[in-house]
MIDOSE-1310 file (N, C-alpha, C; in nm, 2 decimals, decimal comma, always signed):
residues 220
xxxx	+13,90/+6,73/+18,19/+13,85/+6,69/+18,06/+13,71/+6,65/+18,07; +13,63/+6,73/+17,95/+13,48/+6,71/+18,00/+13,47/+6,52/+17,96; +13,32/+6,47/+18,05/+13,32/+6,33/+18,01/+13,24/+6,37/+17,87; +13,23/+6,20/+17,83/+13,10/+6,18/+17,70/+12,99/+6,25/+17,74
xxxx	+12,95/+6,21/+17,89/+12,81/+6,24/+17,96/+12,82/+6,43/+17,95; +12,90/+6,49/+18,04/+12,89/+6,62/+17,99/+12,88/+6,69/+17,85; +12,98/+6,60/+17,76/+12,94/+6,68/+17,64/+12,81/+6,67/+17,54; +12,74/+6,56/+17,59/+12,59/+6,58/+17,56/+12,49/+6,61/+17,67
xxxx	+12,57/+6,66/+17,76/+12,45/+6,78/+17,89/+12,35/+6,68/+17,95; +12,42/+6,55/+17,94/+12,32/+6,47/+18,02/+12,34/+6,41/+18,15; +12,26/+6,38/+18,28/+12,37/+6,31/+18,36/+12,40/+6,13/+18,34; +12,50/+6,10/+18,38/+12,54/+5,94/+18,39/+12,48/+5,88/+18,38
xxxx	+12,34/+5,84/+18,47/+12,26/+5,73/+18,48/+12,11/+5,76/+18,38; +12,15/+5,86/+18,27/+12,03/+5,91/+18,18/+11,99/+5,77/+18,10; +11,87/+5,68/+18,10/+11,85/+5,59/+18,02/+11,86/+5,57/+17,83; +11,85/+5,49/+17,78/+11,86/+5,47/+17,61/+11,79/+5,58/+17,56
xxxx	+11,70/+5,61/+17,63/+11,60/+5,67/+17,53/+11,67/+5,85/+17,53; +11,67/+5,88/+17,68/+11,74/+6,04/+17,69/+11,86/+6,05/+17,63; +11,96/+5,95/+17,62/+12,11/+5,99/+17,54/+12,09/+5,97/+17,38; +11,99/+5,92/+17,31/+11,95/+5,90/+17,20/+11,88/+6,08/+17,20
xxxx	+11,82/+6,13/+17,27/+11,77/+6,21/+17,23/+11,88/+6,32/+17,24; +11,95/+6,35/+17,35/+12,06/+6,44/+17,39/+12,13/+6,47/+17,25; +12,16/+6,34/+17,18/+12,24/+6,30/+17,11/+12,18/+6,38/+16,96; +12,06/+6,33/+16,97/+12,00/+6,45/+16,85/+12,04/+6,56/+16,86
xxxx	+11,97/+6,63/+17,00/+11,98/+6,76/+16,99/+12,11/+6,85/+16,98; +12,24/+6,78/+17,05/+12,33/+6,84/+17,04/+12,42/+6,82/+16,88; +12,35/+6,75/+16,81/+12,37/+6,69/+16,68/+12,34/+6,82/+16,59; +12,23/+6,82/+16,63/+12,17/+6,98/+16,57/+12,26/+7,09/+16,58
xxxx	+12,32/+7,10/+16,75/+12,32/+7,24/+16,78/+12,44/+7,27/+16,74; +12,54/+7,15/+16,68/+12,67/+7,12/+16,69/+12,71/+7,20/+16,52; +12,61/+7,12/+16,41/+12,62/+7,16/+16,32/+12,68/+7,28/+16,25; +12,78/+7,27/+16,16/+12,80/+7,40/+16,09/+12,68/+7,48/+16,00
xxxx	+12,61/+7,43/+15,96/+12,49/+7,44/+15,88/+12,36/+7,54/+16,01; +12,39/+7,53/+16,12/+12,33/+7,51/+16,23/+12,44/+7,67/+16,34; +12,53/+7,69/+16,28/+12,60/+7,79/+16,38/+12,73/+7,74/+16,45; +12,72/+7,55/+16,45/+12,79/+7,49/+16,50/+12,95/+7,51/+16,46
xxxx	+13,03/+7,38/+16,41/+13,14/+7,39/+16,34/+13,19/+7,22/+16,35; +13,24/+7,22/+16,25/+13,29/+7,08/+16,21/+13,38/+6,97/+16,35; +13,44/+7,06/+16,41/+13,55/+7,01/+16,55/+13,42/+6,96/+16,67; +13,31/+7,04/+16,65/+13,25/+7,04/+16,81/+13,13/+6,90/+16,69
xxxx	+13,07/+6,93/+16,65/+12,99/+6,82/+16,57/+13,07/+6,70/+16,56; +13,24/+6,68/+16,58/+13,24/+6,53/+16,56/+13,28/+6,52/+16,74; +13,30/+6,63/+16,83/+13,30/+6,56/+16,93/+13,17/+6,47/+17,00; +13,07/+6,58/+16,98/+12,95/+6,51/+16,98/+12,89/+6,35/+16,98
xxxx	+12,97/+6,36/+16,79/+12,95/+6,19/+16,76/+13,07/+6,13/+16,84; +13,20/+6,14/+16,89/+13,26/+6,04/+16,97/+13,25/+6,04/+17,11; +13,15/+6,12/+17,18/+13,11/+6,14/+17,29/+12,99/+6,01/+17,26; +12,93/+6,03/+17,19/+12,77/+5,95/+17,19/+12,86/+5,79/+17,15
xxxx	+12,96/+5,78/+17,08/+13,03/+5,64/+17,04/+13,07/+5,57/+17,18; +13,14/+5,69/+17,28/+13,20/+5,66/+17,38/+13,06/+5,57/+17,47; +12,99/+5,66/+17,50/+12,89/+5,56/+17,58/+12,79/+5,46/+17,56; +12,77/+5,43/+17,40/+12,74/+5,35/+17,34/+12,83/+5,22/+17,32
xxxx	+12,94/+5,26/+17,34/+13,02/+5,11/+17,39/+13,04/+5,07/+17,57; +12,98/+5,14/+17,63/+13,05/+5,15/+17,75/+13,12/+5,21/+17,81; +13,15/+5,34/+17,84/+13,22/+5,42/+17,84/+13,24/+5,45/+18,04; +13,36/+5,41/+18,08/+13,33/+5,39/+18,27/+13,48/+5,56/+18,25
xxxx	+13,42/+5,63/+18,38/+13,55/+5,70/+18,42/+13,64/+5,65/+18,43; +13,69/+5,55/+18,51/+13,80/+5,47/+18,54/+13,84/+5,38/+18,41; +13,79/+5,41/+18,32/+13,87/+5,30/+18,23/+13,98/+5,30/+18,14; +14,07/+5,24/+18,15/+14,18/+5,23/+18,12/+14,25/+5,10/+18,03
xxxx	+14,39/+5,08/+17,98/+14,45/+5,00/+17,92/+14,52/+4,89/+18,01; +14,51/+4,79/+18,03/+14,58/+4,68/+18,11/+14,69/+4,66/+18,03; +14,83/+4,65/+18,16/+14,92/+4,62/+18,15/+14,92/+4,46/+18,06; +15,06/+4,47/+17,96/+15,02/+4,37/+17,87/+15,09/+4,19/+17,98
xxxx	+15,05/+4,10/+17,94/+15,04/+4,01/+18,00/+14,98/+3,97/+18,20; +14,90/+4,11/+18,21/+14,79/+4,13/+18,34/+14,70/+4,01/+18,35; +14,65/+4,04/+18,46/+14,53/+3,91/+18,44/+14,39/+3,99/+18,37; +14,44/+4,07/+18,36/+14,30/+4,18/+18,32/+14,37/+4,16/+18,17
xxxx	+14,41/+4,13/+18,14/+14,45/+4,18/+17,97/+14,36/+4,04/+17,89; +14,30/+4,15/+17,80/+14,20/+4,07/+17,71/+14,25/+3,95/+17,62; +14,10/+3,86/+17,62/+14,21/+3,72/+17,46/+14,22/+3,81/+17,38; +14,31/+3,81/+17,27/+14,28/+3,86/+17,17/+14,17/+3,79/+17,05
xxxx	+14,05/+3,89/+17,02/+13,92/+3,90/+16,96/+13,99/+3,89/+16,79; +13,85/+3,76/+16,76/+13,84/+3,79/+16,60/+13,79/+3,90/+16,55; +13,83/+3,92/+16,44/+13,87/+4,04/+16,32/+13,67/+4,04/+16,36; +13,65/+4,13/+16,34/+13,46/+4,11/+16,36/+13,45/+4,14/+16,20
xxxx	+13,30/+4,06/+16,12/+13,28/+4,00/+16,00/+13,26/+4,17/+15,94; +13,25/+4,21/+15,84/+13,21/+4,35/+15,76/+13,09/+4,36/+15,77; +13,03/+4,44/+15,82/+12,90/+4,48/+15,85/+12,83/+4,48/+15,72; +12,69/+4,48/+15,76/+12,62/+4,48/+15,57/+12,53/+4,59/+15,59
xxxx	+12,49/+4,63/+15,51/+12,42/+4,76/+15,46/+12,47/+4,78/+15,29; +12,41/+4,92/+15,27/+12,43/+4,98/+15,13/+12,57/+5,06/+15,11; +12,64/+5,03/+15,05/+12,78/+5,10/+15,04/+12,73/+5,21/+14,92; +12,80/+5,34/+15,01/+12,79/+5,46/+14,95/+12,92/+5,53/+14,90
xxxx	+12,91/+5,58/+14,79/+13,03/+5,66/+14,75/+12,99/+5,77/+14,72; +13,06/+5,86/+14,80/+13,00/+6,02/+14,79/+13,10/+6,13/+14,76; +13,05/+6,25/+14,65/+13,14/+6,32/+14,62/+13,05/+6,48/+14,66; +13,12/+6,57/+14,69/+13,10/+6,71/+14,68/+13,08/+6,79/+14,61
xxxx	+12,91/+6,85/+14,57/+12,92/+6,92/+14,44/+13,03/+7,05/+14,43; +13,11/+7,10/+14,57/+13,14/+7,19/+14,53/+13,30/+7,19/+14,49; +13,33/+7,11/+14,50/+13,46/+7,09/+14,46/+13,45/+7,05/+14,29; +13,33/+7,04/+14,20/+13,36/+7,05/+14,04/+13,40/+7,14/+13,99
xxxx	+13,36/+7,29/+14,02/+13,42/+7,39/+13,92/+13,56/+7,35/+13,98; +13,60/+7,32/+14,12/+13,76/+7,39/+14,09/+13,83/+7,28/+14,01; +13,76/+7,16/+13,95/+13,87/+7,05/+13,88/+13,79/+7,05/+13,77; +13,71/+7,20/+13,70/+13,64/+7,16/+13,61/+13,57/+7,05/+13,56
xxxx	+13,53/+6,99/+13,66/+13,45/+6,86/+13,64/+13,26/+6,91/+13,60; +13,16/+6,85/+13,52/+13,08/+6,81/+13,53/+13,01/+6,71/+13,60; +12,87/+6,72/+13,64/+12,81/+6,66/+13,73/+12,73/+6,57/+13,61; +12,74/+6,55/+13,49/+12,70/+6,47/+13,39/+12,80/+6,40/+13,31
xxxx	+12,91/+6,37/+13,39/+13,06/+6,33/+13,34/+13,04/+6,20/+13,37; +13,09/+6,11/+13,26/+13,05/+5,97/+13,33/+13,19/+5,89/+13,41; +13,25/+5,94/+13,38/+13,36/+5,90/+13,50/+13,37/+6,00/+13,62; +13,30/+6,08/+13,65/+13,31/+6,18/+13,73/+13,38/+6,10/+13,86
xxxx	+13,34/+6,03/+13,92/+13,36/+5,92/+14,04/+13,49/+5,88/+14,03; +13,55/+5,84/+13,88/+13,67/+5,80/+13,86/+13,80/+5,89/+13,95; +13,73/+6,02/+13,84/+13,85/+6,09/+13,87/+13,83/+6,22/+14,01; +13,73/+6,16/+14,06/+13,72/+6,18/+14,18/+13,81/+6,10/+14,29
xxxx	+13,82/+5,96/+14,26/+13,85/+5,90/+14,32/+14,07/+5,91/+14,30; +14,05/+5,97/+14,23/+14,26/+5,99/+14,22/+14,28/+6,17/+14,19; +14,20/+6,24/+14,29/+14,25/+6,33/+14,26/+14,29/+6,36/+14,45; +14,31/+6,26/+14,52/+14,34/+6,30/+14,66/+14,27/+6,42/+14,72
xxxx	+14,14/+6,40/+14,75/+14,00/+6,47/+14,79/+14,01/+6,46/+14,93; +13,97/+6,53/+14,98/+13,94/+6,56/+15,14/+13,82/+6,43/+15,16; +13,87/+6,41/+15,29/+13,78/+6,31/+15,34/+13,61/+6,37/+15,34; +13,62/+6,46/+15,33/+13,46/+6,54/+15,38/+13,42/+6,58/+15,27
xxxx	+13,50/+6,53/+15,10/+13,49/+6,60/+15,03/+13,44/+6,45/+14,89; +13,50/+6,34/+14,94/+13,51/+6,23/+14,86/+13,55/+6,12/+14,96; +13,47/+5,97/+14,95/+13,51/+5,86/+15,01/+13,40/+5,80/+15,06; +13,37/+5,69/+15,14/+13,24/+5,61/+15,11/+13,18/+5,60/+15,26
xxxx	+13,11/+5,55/+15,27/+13,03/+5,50/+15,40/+12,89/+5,41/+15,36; +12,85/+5,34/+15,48/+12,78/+5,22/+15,46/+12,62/+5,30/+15,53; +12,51/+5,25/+15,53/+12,42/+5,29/+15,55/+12,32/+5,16/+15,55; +12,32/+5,12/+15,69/+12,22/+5,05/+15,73/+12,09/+5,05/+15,70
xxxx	+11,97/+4,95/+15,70/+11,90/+4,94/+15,65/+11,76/+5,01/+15,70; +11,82/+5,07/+15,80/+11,71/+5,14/+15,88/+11,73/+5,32/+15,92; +11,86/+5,31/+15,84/+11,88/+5,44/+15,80/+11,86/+5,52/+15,69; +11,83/+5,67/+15,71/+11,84/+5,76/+15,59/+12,01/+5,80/+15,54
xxxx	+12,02/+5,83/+15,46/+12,13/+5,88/+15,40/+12,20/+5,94/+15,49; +12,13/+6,09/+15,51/+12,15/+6,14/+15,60/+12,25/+6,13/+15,75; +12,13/+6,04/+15,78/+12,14/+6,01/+15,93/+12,32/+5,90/+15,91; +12,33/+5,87/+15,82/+12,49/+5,79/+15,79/+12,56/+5,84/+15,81
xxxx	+12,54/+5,99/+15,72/+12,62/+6,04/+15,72/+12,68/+6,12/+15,86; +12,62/+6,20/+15,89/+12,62/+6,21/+16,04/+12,65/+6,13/+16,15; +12,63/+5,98/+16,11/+12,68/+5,93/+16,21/+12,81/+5,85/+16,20; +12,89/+5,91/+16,08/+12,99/+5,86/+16,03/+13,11/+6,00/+16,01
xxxx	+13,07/+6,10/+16,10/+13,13/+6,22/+16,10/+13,11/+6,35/+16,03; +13,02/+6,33/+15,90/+13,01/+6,42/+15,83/+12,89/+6,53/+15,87; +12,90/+6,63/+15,82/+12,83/+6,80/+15,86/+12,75/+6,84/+15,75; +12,67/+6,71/+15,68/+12,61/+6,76/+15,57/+12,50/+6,88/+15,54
xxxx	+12,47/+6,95/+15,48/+12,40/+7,02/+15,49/+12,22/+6,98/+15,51; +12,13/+7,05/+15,57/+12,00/+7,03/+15,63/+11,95/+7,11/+15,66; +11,80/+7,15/+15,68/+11,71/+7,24/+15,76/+11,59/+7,11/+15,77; +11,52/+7,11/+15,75/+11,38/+7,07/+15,79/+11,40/+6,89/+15,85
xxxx	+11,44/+6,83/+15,79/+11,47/+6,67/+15,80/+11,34/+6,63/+15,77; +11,23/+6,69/+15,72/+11,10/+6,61/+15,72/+11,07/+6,64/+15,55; +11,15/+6,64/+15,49/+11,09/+6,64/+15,35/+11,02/+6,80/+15,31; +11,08/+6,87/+15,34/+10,99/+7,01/+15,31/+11,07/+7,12/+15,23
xxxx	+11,22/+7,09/+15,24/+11,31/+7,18/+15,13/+11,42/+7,10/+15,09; +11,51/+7,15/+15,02/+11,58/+7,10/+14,92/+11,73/+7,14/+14,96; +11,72/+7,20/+15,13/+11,87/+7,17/+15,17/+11,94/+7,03/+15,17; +11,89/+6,95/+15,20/+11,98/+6,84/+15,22/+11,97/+6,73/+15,11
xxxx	+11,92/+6,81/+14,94/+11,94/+6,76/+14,85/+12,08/+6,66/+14,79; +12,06/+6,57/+14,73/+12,16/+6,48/+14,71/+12,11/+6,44/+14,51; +12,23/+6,46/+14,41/+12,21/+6,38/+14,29/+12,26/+6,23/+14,32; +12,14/+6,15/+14,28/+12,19/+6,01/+14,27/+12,24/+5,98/+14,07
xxxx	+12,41/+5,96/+14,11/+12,47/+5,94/+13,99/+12,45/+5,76/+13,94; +12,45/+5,72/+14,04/+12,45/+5,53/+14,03/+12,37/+5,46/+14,14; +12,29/+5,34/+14,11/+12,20/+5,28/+14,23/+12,07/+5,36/+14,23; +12,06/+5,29/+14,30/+11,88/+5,35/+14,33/+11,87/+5,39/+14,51
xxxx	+11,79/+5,49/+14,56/+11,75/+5,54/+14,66/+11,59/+5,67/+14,60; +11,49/+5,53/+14,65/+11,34/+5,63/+14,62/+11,34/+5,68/+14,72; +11,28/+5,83/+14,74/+11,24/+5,89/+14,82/+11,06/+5,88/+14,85; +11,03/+5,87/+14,95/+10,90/+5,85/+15,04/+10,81/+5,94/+14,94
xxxx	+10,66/+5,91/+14,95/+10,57/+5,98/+14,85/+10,52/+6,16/+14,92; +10,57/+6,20/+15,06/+10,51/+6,34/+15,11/+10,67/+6,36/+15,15; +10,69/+6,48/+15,01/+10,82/+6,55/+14,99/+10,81/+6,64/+14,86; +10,89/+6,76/+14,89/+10,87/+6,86/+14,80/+10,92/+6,85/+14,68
xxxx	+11,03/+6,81/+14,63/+11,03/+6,75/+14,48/+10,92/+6,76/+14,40; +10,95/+6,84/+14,26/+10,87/+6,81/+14,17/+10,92/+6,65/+14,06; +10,81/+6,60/+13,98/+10,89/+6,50/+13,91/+11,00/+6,55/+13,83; +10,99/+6,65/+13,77/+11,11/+6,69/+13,73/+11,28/+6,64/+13,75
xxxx	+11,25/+6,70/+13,93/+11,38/+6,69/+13,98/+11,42/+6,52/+14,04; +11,27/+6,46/+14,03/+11,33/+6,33/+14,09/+11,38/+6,27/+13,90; +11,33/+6,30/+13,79/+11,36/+6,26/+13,67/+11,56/+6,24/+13,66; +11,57/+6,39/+13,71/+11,72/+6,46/+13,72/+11,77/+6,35/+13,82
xxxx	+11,73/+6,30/+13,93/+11,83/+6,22/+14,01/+11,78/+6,24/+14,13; +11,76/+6,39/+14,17/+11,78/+6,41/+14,28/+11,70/+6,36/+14,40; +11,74/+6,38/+14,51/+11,68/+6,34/+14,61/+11,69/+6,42/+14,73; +11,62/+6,38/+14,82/+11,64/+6,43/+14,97/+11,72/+6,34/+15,04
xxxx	+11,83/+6,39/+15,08/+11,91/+6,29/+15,24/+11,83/+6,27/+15,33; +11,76/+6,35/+15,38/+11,66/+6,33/+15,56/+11,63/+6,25/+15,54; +11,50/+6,22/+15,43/+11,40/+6,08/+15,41/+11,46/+5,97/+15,36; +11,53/+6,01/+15,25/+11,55/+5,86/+15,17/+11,67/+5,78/+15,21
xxxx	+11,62/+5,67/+15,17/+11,73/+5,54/+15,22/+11,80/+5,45/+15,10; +11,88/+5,43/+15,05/+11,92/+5,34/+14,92/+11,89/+5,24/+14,96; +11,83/+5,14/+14,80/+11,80/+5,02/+14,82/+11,92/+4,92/+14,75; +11,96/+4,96/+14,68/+12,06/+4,94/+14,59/+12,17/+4,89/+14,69
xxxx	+12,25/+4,78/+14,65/+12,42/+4,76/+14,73/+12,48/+4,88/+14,74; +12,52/+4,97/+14,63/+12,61/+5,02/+14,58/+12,53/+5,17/+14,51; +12,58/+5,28/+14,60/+12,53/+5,40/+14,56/+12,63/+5,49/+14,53; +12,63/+5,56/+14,46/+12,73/+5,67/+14,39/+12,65/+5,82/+14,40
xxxx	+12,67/+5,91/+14,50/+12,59/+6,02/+14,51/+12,68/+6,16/+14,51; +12,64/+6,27/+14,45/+12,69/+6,41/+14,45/+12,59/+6,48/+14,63; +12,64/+6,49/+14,69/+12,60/+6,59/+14,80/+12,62/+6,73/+14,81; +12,50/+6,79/+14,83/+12,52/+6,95/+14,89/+12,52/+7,05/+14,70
xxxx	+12,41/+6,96/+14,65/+12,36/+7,03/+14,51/+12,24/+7,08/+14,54; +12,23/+7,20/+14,68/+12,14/+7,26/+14,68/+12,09/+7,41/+14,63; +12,23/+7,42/+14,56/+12,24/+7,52/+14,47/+12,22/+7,50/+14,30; +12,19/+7,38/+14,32/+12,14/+7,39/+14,13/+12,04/+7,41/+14,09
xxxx	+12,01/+7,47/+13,96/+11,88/+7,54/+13,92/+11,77/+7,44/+13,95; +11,66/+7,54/+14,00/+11,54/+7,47/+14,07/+11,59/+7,43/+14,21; +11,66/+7,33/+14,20/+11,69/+7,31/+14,35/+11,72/+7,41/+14,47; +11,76/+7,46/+14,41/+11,78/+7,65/+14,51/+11,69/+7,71/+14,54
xxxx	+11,57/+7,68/+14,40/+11,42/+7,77/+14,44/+11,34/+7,69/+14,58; +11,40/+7,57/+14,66/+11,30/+7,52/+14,77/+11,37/+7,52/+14,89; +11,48/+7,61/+14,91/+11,56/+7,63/+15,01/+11,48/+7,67/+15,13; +11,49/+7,63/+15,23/+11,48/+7,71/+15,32/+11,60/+7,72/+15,42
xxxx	+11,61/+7,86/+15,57/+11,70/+7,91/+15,61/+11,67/+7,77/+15,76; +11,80/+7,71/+15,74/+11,82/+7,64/+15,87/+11,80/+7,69/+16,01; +11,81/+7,82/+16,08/+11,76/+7,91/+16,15/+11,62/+7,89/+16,16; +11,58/+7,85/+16,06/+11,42/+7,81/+16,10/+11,34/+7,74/+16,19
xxxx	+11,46/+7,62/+16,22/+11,42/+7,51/+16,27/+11,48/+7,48/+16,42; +11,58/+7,61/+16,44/+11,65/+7,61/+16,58/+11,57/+7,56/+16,68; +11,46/+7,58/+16,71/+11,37/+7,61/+16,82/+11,31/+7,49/+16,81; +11,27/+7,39/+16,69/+11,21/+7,26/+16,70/+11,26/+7,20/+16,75
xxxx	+11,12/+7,07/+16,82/+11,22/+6,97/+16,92/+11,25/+6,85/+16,79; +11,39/+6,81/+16,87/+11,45/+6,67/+16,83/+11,41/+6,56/+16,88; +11,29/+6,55/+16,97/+11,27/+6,47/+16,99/+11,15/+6,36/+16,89; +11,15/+6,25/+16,87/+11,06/+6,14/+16,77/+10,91/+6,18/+16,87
């Protein structure tokens, strides 16, 4: 069984900075959007989890009352960030839903939706949307990550998340809601967003082909 270390092609003793980067790039290459596929993209993210806690070959579960067997740990407090609720534009026509529905969320929320399709995640304060998403398992769609097309477009339905002032949006489309995942970050507690509306009018016309970007480095 390959380690964490192999499955981001790095060796063992690679410092913070090279598994953070490994971590990009195989993030990238992993992607469905990218040639990848949803199975190898979350091994990726639990490979990079695994050695971001510690992750030893040898490690294992101690026999229960061992001298190795841990106290048992308080419940750890709920992390704080922006809580996100996110739905899938593509799943409206098949439940005839509108993306101008004001319960849309509601009846999102009791129609037993795919995890990838409906359900929340939190987003630290030093994160983009995006980058949450991703690091919370999801394969959202992207090409540029620098504000330059309208793949990794998102409608904001509830909350606020401004986008940075060098980004392709016309006001128009920020009037409409929309935003970019790569750059923007919610400020708001509590965000309610449609993902993967990069097929709605105008928003389609700033597409570009993620193939574009194969060859850029991931590295900052």
């Amino acid at each position: 069984m390959a380690s964490p270390f192999d499955v981001l092609g790095i060796d063992p003793d690679a410092d913070d900075a090279a598994i953070r980067d490994a971590y990009r790039r195989r993030v990238k290459e992993a992607h469905p959007d990218r040639g990848g596929s949803a199975r190898e993209f979350q091994r990726v993210k639990e490979a990079y989890e695994k050695i971001e806690n510690g992750w030893e070959p040898d490690d294992r579960i101690p026999e229960p009352g061992s001298p190795e067997t841990a106290p048992e740990q308080e419940p750890e407090p709920e992390q704080e960030g922006h809580h996100v609720e996110y739905l899938n534009y593509e799943v409206l026509d098949d439940h005839g839903w509108e993306l101008s529905d004001d319960d849309l969320f509601e009846k999102a929320a009791g129609a037993y939706l795919d995890e990838d399709d409906y359900g929340e995640l939190l987003v630290e304060d030093n994160q983009s949307l995006l980058e949450a998403a991703e690091g919370d398992g999801h394969a959202w769609p992207f090409a540029c990550r620098g504000g330059a097309c309208t793949n990794c477009a998102v409608a904001v339905v509830e909350g606020e998340m401004p986008t940075p002032t060098n980004h392709i949006l016309p006001q128009e489309m920020l009037d409409r809601g929309i935003r970019l995942s790569c750059i923007s970050s919610p400020v708001s507690d509590e965000l309610k967003v449609v993902f993967n509306v990069k097929y709605l009018p105008g928003v389609n016309e700033l597409l570009l082909p993620a193939s574009r970007f194969e060859g850029a480095s991931t590295s900052d």
